[in-house]
N, C-alpha and C positions, 0 to 999 in steps of 0.2 A: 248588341254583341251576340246574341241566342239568334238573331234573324241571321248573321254571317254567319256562323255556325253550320246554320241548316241551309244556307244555301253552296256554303264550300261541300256538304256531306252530297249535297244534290247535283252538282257540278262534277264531285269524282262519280258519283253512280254514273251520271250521265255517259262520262267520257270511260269507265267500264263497260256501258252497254255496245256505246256505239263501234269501241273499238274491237270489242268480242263478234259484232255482225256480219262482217268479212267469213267467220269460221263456216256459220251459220247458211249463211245463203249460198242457194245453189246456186253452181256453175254450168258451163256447159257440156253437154257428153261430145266425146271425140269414140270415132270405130274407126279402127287403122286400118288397110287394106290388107290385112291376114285377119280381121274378123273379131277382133279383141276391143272390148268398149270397155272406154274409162268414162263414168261418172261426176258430175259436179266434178271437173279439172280447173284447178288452180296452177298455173303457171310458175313454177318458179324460176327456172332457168333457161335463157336459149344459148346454146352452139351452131354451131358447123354442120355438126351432123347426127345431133340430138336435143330433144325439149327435155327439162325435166318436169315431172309437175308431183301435184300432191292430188287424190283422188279418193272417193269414196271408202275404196278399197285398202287406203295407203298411200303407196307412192311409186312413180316408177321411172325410168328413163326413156323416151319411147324415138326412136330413130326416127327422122323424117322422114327418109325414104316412106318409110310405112304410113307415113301420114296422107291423106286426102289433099287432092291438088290444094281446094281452097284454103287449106291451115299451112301447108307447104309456102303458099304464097304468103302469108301472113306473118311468116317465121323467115322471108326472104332465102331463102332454099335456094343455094348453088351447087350443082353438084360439082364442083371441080373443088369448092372449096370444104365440101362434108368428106368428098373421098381422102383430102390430107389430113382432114380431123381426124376421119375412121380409121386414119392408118396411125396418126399418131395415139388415139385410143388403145387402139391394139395393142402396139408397144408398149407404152405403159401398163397396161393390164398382165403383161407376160413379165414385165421387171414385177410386178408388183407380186406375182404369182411365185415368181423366183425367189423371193424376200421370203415371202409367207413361207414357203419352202423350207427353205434354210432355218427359218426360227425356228418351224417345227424342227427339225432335227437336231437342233443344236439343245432343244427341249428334250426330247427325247435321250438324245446324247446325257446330258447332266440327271437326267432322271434313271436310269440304266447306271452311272456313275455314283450316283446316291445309293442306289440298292444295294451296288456291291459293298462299296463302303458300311454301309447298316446290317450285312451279312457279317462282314470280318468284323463287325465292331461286335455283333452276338455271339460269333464264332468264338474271339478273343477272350469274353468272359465268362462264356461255359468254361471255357480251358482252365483258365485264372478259378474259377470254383472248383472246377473238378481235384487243383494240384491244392486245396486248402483242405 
């Protein structure tokens, strides 16, 4: 019983070391053609007409265009088909800008509408002491 024990205990180490190794080990650096190196790149995502990846630094989303023909090619690079992603991109980005927009204000709005309320509500019981 004590030898399965120690060998279940040895079994999760195990399968904790190996699956933390991925974090661990270096990847490869990418320099995109405006000059910018990303570090040990881990790939997360591909599109149309951006990689995402995860990198020394963090993380970023890096447009192929900018990429080196040979990662371009690696990523299957169309331009016919990144400029309808870039432009659906875009759009999105500006609904999404429009949203954030709006909540602020509507934040602001209720926060302005609070204060006034919290005015009249001080206002209210100075009076209310003053007539006692």
């Amino acid at each position: 019983m004590r030898a399965t024990v120690n060998t279940m205990r040895m079994l999760f180490f195990l399968i904790i070391v190996l699956g933390t190794l991925p974090l661990y080990a270096a990847g490869e650096s990418w320099t995109t053609t405006d000059g910018k190196t990303y570090q040990d790149v881990k790939v997360v995502r591909v599109e149309d007409d951006a990689v995402t990846i995860l990198c020394k630094d963090g993380g970023a989303l890096v447009p192929i265009t900018k990429l080196p023909p040979s990662l371009q090619k690696r990523f299957s690079y169309d331009p016919a088909k990144a400029k309808v992603a870039a432009a659906a991109r875009s759009e999105q980005e500006a609904q999404n800008a429009k949203q954030l927009q709006a909540e602020i204000d509507q934040a602001q709005k209720l926060k302005q509408q609070q204060q006034i309320l919290n005015a009249k509500q001080v206002s209210d019981a100075k009076a209310g002491t003053a007539t006692h």
